[in-house]
VOLUMFI-334607 format. One record per atom (N, C-alpha, C, O): residue in three letters; x, y, z. Coordinates in steps of 0.2 Angstrom, whole numbers, plus 5000, padded with zeros to 4 digits. Example, Ala and Ser with C-alpha at 12.3 -4.5 7.8 and 13.67 -1.06 7.14 Angstrom:
residues 2
ALA506649725039ALA506249785039ALA506649845039ALA507149835042SER506449895035SER506849955036SER506450005039SER506750065040
***
This chain:
residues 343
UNK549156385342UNK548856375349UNK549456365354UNK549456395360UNK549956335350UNK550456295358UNK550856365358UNK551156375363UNK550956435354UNK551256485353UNK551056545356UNK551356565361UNK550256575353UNK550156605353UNK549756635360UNK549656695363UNK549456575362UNK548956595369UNK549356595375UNK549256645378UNK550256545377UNK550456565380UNK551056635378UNK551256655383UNK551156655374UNK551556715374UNK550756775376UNK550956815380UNK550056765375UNK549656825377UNK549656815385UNK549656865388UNK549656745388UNK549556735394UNK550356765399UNK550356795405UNK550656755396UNK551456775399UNK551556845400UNK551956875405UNK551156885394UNK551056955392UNK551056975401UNK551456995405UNK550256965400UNK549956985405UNK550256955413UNK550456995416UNK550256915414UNK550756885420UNK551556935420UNK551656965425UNK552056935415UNK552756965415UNK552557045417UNK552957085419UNK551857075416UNK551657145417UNK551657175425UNK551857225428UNK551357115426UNK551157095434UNK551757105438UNK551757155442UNK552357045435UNK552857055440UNK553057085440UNK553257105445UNK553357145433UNK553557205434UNK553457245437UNK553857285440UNK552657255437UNK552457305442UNK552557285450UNK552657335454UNK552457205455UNK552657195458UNK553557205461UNK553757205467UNK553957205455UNK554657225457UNK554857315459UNK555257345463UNK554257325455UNK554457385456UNK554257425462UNK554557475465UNK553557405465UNK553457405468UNK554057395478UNK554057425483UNK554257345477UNK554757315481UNK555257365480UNK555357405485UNK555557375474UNK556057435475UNK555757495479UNK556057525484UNK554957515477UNK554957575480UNK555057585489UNK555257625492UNK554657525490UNK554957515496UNK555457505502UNK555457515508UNK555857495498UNK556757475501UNK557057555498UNK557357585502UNK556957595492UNK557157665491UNK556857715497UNK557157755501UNK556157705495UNK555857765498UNK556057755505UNK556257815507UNK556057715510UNK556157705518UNK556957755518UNK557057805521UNK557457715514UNK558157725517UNK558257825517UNK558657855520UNK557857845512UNK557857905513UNK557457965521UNK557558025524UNK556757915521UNK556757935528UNK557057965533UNK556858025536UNK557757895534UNK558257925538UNK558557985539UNK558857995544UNK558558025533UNK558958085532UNK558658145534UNK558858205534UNK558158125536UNK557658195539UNK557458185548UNK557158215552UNK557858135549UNK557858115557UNK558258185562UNK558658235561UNK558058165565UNK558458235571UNK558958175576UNK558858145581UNK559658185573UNK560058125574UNK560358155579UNK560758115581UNK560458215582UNK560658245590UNK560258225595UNK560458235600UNK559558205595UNK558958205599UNK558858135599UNK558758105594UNK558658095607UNK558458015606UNK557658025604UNK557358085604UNK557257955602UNK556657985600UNK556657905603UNK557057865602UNK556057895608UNK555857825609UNK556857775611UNK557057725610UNK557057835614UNK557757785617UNK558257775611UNK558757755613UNK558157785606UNK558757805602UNK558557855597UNK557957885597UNK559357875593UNK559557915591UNK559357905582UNK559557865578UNK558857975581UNK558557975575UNK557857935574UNK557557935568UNK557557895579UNK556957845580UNK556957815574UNK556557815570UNK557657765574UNK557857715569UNK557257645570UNK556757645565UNK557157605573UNK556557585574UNK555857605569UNK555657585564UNK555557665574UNK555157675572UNK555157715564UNK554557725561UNK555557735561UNK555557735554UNK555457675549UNK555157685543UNK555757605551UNK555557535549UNK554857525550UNK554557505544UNK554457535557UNK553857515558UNK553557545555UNK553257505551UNK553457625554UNK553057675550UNK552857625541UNK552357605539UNK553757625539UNK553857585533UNK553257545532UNK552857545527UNK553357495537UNK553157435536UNK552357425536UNK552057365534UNK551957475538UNK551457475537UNK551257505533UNK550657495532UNK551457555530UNK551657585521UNK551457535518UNK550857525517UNK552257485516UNK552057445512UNK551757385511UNK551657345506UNK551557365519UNK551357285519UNK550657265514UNK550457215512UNK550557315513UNK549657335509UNK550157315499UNK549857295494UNK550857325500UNK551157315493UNK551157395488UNK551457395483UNK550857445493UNK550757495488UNK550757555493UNK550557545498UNK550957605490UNK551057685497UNK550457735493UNK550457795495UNK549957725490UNK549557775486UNK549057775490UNK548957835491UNK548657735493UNK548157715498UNK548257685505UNK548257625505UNK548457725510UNK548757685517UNK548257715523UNK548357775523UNK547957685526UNK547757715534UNK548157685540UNK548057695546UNK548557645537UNK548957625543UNK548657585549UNK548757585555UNK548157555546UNK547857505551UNK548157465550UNK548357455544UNK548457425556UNK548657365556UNK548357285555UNK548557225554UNK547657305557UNK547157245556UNK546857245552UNK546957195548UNK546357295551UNK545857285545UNK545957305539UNK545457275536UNK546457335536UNK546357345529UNK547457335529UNK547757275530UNK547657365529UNK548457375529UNK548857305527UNK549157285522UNK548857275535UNK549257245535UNK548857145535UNK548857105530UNK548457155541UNK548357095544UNK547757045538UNK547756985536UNK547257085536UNK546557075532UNK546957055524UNK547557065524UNK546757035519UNK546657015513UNK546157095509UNK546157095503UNK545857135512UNK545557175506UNK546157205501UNK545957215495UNK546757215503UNK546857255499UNK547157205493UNK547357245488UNK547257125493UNK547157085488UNK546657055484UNK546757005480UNK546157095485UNK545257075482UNK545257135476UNK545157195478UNK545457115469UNK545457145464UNK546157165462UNK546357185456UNK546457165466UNK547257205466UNK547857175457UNK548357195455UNK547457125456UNK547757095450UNK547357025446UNK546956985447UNK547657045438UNK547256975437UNK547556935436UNK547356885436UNK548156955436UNK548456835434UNK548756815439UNK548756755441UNK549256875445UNK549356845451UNK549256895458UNK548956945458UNK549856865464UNK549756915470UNK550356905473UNK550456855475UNK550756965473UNK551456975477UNK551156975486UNK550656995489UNK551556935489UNK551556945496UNK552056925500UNK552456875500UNK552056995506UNK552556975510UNK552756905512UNK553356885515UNK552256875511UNK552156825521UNK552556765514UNK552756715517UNK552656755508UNK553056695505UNK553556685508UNK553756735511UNK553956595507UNK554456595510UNK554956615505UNK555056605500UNK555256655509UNK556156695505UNK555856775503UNK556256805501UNK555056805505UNK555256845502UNK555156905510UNK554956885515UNK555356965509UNK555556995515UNK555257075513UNK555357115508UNK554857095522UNK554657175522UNK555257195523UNK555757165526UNK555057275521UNK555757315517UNK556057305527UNK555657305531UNK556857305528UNK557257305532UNK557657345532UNK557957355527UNK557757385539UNK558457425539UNK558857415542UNK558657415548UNK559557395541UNK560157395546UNK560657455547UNK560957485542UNK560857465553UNK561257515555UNK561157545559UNK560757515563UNK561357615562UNK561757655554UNK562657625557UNK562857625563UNK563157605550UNK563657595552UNK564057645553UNK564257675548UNK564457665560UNK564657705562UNK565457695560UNK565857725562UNK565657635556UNK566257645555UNK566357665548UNK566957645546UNK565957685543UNK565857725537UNK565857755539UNK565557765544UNK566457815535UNK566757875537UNK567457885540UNK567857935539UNK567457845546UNK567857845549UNK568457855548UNK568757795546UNK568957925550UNK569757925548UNK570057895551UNK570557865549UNK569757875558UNK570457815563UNK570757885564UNK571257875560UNK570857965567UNK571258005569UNK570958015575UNK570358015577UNK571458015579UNK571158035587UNK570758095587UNK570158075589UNK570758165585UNK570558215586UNK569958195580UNK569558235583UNK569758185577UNK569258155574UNK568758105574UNK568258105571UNK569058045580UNK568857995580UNK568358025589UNK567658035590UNK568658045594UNK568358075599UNK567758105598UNK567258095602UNK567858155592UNK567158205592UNK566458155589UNK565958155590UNK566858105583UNK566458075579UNK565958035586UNK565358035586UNK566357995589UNK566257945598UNK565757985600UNK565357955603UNK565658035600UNK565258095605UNK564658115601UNK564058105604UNK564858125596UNK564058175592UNK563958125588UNK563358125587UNK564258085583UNK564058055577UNK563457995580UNK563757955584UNK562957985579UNK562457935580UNK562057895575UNK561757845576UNK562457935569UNK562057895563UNK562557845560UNK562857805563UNK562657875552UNK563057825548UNK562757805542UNK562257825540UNK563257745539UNK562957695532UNK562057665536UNK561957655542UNK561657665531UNK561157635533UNK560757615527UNK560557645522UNK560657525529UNK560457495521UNK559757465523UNK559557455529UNK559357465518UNK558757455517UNK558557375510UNK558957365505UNK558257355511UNK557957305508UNK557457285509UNK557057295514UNK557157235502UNK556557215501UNK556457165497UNK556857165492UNK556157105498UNK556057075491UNK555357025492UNK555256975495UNK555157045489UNK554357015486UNK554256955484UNK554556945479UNK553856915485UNK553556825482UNK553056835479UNK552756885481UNK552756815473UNK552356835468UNK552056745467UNK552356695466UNK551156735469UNK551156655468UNK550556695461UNK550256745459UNK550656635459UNK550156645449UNK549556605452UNK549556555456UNK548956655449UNK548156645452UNK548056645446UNK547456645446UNK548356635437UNK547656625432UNK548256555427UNK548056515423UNK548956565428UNK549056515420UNK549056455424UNK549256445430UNK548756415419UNK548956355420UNK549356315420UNK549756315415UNK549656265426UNK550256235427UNK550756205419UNK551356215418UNK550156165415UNK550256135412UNK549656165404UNK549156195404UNK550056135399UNK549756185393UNK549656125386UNK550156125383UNK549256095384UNK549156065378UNK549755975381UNK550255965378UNK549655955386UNK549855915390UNK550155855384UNK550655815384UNK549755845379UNK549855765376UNK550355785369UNK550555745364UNK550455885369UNK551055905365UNK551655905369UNK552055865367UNK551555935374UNK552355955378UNK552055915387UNK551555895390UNK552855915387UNK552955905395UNK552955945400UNK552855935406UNK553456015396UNK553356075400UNK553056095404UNK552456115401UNK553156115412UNK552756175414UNK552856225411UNK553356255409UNK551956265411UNK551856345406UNK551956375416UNK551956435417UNK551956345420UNK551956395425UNK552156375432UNK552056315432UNK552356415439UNK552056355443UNK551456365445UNK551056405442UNK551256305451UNK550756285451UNK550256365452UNK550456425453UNK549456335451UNK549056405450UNK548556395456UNK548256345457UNK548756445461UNK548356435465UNK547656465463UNK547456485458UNK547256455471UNK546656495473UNK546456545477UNK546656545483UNK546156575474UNK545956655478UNK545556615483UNK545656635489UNK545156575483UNK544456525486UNK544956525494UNK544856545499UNK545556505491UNK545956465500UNK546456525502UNK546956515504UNK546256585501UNK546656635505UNK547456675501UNK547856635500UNK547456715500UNK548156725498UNK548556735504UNK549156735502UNK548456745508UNK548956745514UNK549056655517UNK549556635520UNK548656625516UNK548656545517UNK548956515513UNK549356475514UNK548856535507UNK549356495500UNK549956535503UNK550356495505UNK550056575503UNK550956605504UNK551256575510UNK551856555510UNK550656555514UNK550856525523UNK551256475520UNK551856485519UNK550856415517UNK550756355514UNK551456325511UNK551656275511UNK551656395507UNK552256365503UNK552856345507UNK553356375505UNK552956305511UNK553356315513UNK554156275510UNK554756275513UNK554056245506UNK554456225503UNK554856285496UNK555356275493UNK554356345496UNK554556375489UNK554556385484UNK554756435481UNK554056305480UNK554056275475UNK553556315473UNK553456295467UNK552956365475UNK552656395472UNK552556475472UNK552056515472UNK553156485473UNK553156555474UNK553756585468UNK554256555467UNK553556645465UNK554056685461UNK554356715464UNK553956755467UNK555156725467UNK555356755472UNK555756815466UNK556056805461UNK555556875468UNK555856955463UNK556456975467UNK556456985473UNK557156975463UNK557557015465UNK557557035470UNK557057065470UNK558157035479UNK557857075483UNK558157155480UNK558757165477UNK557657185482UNK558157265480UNK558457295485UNK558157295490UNK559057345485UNK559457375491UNK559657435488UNK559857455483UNK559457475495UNK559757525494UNK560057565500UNK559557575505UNK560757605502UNK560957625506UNK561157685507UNK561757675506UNK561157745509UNK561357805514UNK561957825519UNK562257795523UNK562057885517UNK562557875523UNK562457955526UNK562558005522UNK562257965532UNK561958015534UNK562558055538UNK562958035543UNK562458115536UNK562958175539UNK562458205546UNK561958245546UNK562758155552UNK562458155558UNK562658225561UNK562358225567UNK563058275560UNK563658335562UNK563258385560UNK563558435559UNK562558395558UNK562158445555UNK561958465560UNK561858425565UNK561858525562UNK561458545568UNK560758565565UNK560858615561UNK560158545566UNK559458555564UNK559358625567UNK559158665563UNK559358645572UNK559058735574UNK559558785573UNK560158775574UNK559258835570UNK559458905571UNK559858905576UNK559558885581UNK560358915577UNK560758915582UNK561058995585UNK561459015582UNK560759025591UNK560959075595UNK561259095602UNK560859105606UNK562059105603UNK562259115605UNK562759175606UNK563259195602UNK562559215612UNK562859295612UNK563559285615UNK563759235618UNK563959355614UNK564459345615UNK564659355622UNK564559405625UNK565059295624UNK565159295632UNK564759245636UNK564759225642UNK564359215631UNK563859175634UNK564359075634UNK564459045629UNK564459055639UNK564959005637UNK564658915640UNK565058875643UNK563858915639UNK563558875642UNK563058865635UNK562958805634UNK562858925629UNK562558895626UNK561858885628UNK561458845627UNK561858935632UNK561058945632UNK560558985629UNK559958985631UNK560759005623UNK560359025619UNK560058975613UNK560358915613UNK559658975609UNK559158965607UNK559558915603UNK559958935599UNK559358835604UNK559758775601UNK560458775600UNK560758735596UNK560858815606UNK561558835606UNK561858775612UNK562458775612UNK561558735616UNK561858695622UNK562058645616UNK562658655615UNK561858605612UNK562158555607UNK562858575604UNK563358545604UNK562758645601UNK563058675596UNK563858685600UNK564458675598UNK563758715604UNK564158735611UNK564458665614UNK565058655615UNK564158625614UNK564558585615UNK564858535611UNK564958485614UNK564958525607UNK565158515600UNK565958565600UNK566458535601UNK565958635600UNK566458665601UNK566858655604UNK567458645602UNK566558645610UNK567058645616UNK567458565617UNK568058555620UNK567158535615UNK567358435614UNK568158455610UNK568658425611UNK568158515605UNK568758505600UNK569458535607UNK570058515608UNK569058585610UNK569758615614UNK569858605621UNK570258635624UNK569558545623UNK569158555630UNK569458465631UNK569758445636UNK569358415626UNK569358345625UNK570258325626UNK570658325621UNK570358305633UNK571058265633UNK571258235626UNK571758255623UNK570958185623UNK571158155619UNK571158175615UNK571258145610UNK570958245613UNK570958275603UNK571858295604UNK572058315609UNK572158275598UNK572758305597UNK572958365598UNK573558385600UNK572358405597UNK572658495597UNK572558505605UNK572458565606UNK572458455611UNK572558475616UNK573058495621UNK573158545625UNK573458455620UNK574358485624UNK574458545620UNK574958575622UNK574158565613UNK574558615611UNK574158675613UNK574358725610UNK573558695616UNK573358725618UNK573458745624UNK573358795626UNK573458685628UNK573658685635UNK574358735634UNK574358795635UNK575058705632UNK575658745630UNK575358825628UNK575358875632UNK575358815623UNK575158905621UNK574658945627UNK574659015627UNK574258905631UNK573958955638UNK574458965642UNK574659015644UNK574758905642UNK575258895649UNK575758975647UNK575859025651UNK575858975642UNK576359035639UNK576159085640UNK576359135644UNK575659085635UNK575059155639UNK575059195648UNK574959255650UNK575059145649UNK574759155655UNK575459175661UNK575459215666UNK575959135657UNK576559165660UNK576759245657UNK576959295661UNK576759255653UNK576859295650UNK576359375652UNK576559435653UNK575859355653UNK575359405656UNK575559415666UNK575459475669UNK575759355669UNK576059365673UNK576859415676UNK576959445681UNK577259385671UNK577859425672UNK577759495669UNK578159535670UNK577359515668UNK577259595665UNK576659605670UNK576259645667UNK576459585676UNK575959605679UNK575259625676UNK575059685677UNK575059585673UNK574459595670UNK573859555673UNK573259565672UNK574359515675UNK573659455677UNK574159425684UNK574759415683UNK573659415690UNK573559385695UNK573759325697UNK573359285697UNK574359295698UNK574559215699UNK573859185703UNK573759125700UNK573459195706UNK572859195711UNK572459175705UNK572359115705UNK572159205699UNK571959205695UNK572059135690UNK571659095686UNK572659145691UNK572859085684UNK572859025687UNK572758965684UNK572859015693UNK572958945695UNK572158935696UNK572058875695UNK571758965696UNK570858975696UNK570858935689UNK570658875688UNK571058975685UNK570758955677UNK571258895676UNK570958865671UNK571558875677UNK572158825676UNK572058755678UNK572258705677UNK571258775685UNK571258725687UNK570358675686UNK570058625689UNK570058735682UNK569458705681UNK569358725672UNK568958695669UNK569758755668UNK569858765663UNK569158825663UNK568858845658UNK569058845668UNK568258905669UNK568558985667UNK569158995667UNK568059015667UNK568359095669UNK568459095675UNK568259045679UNK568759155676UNK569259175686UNK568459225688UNK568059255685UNK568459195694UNK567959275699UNK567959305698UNK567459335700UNK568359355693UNK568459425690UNK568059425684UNK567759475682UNK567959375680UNK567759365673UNK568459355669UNK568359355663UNK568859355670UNK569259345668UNK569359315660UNK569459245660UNK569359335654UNK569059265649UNK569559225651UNK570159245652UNK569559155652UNK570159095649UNK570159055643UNK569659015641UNK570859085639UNK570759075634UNK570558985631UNK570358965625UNK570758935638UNK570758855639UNK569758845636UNK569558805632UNK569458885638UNK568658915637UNK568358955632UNK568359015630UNK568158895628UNK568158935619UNK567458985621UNK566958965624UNK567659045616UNK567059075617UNK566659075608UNK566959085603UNK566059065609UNK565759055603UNK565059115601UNK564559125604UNK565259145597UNK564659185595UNK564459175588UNK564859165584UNK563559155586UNK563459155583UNK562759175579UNK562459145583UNK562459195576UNK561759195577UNK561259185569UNK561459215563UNK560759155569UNK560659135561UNK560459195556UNK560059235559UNK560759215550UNK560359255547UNK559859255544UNK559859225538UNK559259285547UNK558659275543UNK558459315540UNK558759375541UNK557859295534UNK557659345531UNK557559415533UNK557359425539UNK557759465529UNK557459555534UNK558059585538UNK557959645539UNK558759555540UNK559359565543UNK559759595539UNK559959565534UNK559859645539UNK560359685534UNK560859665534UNK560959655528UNK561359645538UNK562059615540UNK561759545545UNK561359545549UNK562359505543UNK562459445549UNK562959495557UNK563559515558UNK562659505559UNK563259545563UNK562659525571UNK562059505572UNK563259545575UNK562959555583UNK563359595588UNK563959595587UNK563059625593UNK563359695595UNK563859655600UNK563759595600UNK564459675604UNK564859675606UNK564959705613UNK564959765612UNK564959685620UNK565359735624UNK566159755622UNK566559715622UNK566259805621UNK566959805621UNK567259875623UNK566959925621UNK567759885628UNK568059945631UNK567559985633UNK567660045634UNK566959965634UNK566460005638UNK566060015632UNK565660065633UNK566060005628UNK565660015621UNK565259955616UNK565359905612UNK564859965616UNK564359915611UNK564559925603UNK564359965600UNK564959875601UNK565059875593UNK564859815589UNK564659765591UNK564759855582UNK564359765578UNK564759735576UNK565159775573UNK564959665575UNK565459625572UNK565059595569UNK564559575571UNK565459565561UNK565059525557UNK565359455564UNK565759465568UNK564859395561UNK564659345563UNK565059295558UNK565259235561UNK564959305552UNK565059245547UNK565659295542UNK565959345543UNK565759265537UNK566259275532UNK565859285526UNK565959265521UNK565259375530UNK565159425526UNK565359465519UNK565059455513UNK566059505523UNK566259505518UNK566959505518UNK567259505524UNK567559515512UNK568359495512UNK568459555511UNK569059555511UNK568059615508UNK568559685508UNK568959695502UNK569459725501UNK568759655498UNK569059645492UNK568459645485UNK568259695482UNK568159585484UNK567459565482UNK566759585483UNK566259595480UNK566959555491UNK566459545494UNK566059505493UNK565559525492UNK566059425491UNK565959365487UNK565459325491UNK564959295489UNK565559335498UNK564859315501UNK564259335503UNK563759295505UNK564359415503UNK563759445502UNK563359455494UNK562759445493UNK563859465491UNK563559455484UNK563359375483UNK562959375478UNK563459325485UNK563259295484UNK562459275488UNK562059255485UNK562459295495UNK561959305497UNK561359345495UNK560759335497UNK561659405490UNK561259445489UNK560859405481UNK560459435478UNK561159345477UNK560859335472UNK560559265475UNK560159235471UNK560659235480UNK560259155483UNK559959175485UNK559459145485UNK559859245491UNK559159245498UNK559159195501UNK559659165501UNK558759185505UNK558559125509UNK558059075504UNK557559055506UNK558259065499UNK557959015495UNK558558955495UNK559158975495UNK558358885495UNK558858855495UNK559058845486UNK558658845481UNK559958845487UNK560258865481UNK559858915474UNK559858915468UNK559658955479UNK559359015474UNK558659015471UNK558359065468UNK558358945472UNK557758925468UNK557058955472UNK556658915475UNK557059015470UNK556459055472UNK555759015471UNK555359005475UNK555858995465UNK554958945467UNK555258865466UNK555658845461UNK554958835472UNK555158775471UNK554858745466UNK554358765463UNK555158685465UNK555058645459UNK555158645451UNK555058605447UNK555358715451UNK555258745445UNK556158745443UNK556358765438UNK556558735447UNK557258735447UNK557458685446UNK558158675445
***
C-alpha cells in the first residue's frame, strides 16, 4: 500500500505535468515564430512588424492553456472565465495567474545582433533594419486537485504532495491565493529566440528603367534602400564616388561633351540636369519580378532611339547557363517542391 497506490497516483499526476510543460513550450515556440512573417518595412499600430500586437494575439491563444479550441474572447471562455478548467484534468490545473508562473512574453527585437560595427553597414542597418534577436518565454504553475498532502500519516512523515486544493474555491482564486508559492508546481520557464532578417523586401518589386523615384509597384522602399548605399554621406564608398563623378565629369568636360552649366546642376543636388542628363551620383535601378508565364526576366530599354530587351537578373553566363537551368528545374515552386508537403 505505502508503494504501490502512490507510484499509480504519481503516474497520473507526472502525465498531467508533462503535458502541462509542453504545453508552456508550445506557447513560448509557436509566438516567437509569428514574428517572422511580420511586414517589418511597414508600421502596423505605431510600430515596426505589430510587435505588441503579436504578444497580445499570443496571449489570448494560450491563456485558455491550449491553441486547439480558441475564440479569443477575453471574458467568457478564453481568458477571464474558468470554463475552460471544468473537466480540463484529473489530478491537477496549470495556470497562469500562479505566483512565479508567467504568459508567454516577448522581448525585442535586439538590433544589436548582427551588427558589424562598419560604417557603410551600420548606416543602412540605422535606416531599414527594424527587427532583430527576439526571445519569447513562458512558464506555467501546476496546483494538485486529487493527491493527498499526506499518505498512511502513522507510517511516514513525508509529504506524498503539496497541499490539495479545491475546484469548490475557484482555480483562479487558489492560484490568486498562493501567494507565498508554497502550493504551486512551478514547470521550467521555456525559451525560445529568433533572429529576423528585416532587409527582405515583401512585394514584387517594379521598377522601369529611368524611373529614379521608385514609383513603380512596391519600388519607393526598394529604391530607397538603393540609393542610402550611394547617396548616404556616411557610407564609406561615399567620397569614392563623389571622386570618380568628379573625374567623370571632368573628363567629359575637357572633351566637350558635357556642359560646365550642366555639371554644377548635378553636382549640386546629386539630381539629373534639365536635359535628363543621367548623373551618374543618381543610382539608376531597373528591375522587375519574374512571374509565372515570362519567357525571360528581361525589360525593354530606350536606347539610341531604339527599344531593346536586357535581361534584368543573372539569366544567363553564356557559358552554362546555370540560372536558367536552374530555374527551368525549380519553377516558381519554393526550392523545387511542386506539391507542398510532400517534399
Amino acid at each position: 500500500m505505502l508503494v504501490f497506490i502512490p507510484v499509480f497516483l504519481y503516474a497520473l499526476f507526472l502525465d498531467d505535468l508533462l503535458r502541462y510543460a509542453l504545453d508552456a513550450q508550445e506557447a513560448a515556440v509557436a509566438t516567437v515564430w509569428d514574428y517572422t512573417i511580420q511586414n517589418w518595412a511597414e508600421k502596423e499600430g505605431g510600430e515596426y512588424g505589430g510587435f505588441s500586437q503579436v504578444q497580445g494575439f499570443a496571449r489570448q491563444m494560450y491563456c485558455d492553456h491550449e491553441s486547439g479550441v480558441d475564440s479569443y474572447d477575453n471574458v467568457a471562455f478564453d481568458c477571464q472565465g474558468e470554463t475552460h478548467h471544468q473537466h480540463a484534468a484529473l489530478t491537477s490545473h496549470p495556470c497562469w495567474l500562479n505566483t512565479g508562473a508567467q504568459q508567454v512574453e516577448c522581448q525585442g527585437p535586439d538590433k544589436d545582433v548582427g551588427s558589424l560595427g562598419v560604417p557603410i553597414h551600420s548606416s543602412y542597418f540605422d535606416e531599414f533594419n527594424h527587427g532583430g534577436l527576439i526571445r519569447c518565454s513562458a512558464r506555467i504553475g501546476v496546483q494538485n486537485y486529487m493527491l493527498p498532502q499526506t499518505l498512511f500519516p502513522e507510517f511516514s512523515d513525508v509529504d506524498l504532495a503539496k497541499e490539495q486544493q479545491s475546484e469548490a474555491d475557484g482555480v483562479h482564486s487558489n492560484a490568486g491565493g498562493d501567494t507565498g508559492g508554497t502550493k504551486t508546481y512551478l514547470m521550467p520557464t521555456e525559451q525560445m529566440s529568433i533572429l529576423t532578417d528585416t532587409w527582405a523586401i515583401n512585394d514584387d518589386v517594379t521598377i522601369e528603367p529611368g524611373d529614379k523615384s521608385g514609383s513603380g509597384t512596391g519600388g519607393e522602399h526598394f529604391y530607397a534602400e538603393v540609393k542610402s548605399v550611394y547617396q548616404d554621406t556616411a557610407n564609406l564608398g561615399y567620397p569614392m564616388l563623389l571622386l570618380s563623378t568628379t573625374q567623370f565629369f571632368g573628363q567629359a568636360i575637357s572633351k566637350q561633351l558635357l556642359s560646365p552649366i550642366q555639371v554644377a546642376t548635378m553636382m549640386a543636388s546629386d539630381a539629373d540636369s534639365p536635359i535628363k542628363a543621367d548623373n551618374p551620383r543618381s543610382p539608376n535601378v531597373s528591375i522587375k519580378p519574374f512571374t509565372n508565364g515570362m519567357q525571360t526576366p528581361s525589360q525593354k530599354v530606350e536606347q539610341a532611339g531604339q527599344s531593346r530587351y536586357f535581361y534584368n537578373s543573372e539569366w544567363r553566363d553564356w557559358d552554362k547557363n546555370n540560372p536558367q537551368q536552374s530555374y527551368g528545374n525549380r519553377g516558381v515552386s519554393y526550392m523545387g517542391c511542386k506539391q507542398p508537403e510532400s517534399c
